[in-house]
Biotite code that builds the C-alpha atoms (Angstrom):
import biotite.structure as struc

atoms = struc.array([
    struc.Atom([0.000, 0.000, 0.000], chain_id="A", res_id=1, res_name="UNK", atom_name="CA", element="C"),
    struc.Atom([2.815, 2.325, 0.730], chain_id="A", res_id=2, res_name="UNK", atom_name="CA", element="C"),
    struc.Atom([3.968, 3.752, -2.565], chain_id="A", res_id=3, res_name="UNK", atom_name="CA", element="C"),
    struc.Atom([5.323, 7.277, -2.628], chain_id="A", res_id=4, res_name="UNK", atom_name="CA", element="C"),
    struc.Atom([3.740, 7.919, -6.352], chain_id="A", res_id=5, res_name="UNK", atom_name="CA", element="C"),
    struc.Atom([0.221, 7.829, -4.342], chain_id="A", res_id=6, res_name="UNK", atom_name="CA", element="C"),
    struc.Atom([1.612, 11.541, -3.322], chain_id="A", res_id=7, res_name="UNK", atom_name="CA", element="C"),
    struc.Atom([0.785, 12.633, -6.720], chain_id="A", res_id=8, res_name="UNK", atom_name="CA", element="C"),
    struc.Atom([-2.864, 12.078, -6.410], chain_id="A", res_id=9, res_name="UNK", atom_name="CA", element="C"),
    struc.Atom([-2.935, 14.711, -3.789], chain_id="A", res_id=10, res_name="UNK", atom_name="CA", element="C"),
    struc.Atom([-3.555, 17.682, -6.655], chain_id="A", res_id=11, res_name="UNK", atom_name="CA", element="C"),
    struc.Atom([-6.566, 15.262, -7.132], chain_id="A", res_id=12, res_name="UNK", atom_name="CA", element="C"),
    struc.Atom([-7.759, 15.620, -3.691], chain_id="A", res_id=13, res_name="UNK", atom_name="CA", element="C"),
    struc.Atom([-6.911, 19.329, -3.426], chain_id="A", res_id=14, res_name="UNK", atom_name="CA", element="C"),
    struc.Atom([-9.443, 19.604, -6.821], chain_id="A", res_id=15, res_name="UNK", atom_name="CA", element="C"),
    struc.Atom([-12.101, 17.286, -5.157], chain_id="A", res_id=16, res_name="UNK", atom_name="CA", element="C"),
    struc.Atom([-12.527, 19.109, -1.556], chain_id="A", res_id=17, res_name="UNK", atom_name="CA", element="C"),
    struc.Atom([-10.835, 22.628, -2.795], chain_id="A", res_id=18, res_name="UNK", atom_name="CA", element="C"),
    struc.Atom([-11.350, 24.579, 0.353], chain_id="A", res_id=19, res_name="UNK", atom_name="CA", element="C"),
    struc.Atom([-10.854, 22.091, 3.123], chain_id="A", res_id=20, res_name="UNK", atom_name="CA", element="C"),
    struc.Atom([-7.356, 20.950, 1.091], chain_id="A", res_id=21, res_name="UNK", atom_name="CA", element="C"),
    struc.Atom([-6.450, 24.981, 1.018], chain_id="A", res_id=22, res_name="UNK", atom_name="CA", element="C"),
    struc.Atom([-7.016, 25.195, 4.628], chain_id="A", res_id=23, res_name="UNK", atom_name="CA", element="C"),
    struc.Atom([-4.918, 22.155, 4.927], chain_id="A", res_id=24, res_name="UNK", atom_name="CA", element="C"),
    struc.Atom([-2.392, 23.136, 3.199], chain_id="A", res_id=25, res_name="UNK", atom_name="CA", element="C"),
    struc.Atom([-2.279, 27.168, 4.641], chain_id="A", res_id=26, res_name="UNK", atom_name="CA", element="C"),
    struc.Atom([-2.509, 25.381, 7.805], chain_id="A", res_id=27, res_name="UNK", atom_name="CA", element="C"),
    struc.Atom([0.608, 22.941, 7.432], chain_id="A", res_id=28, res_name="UNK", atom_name="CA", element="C"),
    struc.Atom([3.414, 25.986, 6.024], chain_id="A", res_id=29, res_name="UNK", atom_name="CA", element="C"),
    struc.Atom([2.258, 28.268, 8.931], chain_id="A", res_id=30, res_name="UNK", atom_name="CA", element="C"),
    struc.Atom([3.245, 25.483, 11.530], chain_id="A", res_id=31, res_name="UNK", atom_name="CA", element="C"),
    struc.Atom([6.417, 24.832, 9.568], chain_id="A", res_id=32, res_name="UNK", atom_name="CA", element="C"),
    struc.Atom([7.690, 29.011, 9.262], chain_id="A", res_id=33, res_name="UNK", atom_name="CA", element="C"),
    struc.Atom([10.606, 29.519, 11.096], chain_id="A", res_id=34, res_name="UNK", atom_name="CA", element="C"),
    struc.Atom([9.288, 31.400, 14.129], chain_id="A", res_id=35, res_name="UNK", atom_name="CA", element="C"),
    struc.Atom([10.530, 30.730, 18.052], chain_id="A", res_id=36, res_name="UNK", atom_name="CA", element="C"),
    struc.Atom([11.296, 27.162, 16.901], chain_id="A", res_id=37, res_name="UNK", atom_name="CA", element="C"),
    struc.Atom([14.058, 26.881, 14.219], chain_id="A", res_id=38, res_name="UNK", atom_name="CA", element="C"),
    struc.Atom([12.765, 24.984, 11.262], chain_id="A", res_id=39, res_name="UNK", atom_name="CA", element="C"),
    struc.Atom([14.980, 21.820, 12.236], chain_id="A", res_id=40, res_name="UNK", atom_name="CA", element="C"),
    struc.Atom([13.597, 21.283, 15.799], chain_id="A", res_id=41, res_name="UNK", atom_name="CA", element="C"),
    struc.Atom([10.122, 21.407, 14.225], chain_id="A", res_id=42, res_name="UNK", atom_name="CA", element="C"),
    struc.Atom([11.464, 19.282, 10.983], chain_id="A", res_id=43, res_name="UNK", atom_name="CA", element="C"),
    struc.Atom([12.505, 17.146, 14.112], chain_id="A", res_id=44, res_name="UNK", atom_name="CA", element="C"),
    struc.Atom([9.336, 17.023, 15.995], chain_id="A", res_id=45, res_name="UNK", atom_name="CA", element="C"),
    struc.Atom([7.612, 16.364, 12.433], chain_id="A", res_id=46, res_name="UNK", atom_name="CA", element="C"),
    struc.Atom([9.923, 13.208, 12.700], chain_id="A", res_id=47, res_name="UNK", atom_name="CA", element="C"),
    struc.Atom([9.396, 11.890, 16.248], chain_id="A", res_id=48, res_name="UNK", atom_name="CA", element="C"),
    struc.Atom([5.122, 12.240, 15.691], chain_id="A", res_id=49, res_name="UNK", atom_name="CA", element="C"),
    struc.Atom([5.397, 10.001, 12.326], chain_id="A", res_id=50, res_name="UNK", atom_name="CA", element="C"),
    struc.Atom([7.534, 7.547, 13.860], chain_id="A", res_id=51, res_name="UNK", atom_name="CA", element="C"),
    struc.Atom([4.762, 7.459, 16.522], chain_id="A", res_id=52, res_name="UNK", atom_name="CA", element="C"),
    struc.Atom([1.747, 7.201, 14.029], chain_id="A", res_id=53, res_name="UNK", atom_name="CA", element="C"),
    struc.Atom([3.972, 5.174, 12.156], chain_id="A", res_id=54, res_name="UNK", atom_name="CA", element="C"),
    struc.Atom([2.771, 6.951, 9.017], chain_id="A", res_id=55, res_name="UNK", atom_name="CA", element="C"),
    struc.Atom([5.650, 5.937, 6.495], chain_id="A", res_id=56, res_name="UNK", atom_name="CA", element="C"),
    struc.Atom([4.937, 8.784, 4.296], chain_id="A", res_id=57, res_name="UNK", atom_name="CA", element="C"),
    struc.Atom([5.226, 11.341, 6.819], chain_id="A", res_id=58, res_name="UNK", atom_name="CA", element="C"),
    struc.Atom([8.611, 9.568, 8.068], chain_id="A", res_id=59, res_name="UNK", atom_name="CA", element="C"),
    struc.Atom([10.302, 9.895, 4.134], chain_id="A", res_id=60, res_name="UNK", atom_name="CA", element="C"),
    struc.Atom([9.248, 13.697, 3.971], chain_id="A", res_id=61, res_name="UNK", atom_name="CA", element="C"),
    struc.Atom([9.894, 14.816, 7.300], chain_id="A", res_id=62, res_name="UNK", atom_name="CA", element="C"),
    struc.Atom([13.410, 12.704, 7.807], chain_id="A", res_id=63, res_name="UNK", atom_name="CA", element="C"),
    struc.Atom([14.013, 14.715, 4.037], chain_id="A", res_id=64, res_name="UNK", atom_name="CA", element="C"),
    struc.Atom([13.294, 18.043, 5.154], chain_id="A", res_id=65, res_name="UNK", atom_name="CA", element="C"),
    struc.Atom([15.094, 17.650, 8.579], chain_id="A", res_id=66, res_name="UNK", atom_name="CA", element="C"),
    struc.Atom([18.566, 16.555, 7.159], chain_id="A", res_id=67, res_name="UNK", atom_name="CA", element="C"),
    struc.Atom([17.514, 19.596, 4.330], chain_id="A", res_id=68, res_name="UNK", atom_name="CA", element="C"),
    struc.Atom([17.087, 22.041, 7.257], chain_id="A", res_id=69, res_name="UNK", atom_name="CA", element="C"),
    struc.Atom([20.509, 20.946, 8.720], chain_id="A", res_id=70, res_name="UNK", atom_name="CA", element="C"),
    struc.Atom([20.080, 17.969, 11.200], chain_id="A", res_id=71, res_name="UNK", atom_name="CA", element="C"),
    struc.Atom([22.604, 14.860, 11.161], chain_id="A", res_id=72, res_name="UNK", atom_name="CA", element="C"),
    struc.Atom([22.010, 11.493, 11.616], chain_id="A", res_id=73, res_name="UNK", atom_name="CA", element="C"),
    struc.Atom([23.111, 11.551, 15.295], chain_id="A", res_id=74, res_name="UNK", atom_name="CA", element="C"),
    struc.Atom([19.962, 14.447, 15.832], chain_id="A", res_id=75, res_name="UNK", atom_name="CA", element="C"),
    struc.Atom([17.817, 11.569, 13.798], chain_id="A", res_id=76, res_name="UNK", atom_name="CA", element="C"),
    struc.Atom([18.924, 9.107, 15.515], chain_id="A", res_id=77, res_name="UNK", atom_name="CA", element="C"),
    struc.Atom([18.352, 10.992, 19.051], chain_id="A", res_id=78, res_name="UNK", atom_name="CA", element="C"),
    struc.Atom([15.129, 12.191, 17.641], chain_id="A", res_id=79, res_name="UNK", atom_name="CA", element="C"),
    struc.Atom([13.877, 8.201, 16.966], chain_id="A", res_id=80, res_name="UNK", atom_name="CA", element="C"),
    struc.Atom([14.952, 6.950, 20.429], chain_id="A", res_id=81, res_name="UNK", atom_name="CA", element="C"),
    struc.Atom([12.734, 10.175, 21.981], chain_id="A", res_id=82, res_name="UNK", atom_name="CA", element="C"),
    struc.Atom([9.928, 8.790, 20.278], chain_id="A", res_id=83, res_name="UNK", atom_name="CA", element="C"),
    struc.Atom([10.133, 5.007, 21.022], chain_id="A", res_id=84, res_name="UNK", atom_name="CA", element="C"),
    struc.Atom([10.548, 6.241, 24.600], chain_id="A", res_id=85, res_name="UNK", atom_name="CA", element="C"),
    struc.Atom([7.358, 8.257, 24.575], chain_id="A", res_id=86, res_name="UNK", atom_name="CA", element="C"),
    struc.Atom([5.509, 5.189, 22.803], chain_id="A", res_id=87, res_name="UNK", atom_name="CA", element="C"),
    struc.Atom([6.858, 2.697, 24.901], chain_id="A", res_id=88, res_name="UNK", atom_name="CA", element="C"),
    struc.Atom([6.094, 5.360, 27.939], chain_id="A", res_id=89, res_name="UNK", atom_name="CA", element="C"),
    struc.Atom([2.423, 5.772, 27.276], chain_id="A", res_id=90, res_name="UNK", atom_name="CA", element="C"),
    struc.Atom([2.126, 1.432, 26.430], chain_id="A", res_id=91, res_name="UNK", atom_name="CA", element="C"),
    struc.Atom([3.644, 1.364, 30.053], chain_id="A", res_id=92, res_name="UNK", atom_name="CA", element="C"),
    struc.Atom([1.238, 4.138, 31.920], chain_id="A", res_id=93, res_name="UNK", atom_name="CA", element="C"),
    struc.Atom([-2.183, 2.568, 30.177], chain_id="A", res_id=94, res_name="UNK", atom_name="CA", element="C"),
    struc.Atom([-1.240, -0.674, 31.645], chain_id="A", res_id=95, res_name="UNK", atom_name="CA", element="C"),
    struc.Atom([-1.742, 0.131, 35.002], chain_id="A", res_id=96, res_name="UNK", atom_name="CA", element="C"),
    struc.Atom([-5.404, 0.462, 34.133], chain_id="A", res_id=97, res_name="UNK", atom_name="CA", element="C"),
    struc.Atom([-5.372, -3.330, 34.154], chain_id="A", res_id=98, res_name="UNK", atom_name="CA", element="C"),
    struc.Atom([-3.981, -3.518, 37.412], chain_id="A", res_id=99, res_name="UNK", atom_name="CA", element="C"),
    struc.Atom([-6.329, -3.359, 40.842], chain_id="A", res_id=100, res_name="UNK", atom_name="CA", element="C"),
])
């Protein structure tokens, strides 16, 4: 299912819902200016949320960008350990609501 060509059917979806896919869109580059948070530590973030959703599309462009916007492969590498902690933080917490 995975297959970075599906990317290209995205002008289709910006023509079917035009509106919604502008907001979308306007939405995404405002959170991604360069503002109190340097572009890498967001391109960063960007990184350690698809590695959570596990959303390998979001993992290709945002590991992309990141190195683009300056950060090595010790940052990524930092960056994916951050998020399997966090994962494997929240599996941990949510099973104490199985315990009495």
């Amino acid at each position: 299912m995975y297959d970075m060509k599906n990317l290209t059917k995205l002008k289709k979806l910006g023509e079917l819902a035009p509106e919604a896919f502008k907001g979308f869109v306007a939405f995404d580059e405002a959170a991604f200016k360069e503002g109190a948070i340097p572009l890498k530590y967001k391109e960063l973030m960007a990184v350690a949320v698809a590695l959570t959703t596990q959303c390998p599309y979001c993992i290709e462009v945002h590991y992309k960008k990141a190195k683009k916007a300056g950060a090595t492969e010790q940052e990524l590498a930092e960056t994916t350990l951050v998020a399997a902690a966090l994962r494997a933080g929240g599996a941990v917490t949510h099973g104490t609501h199985a315990l009495e």
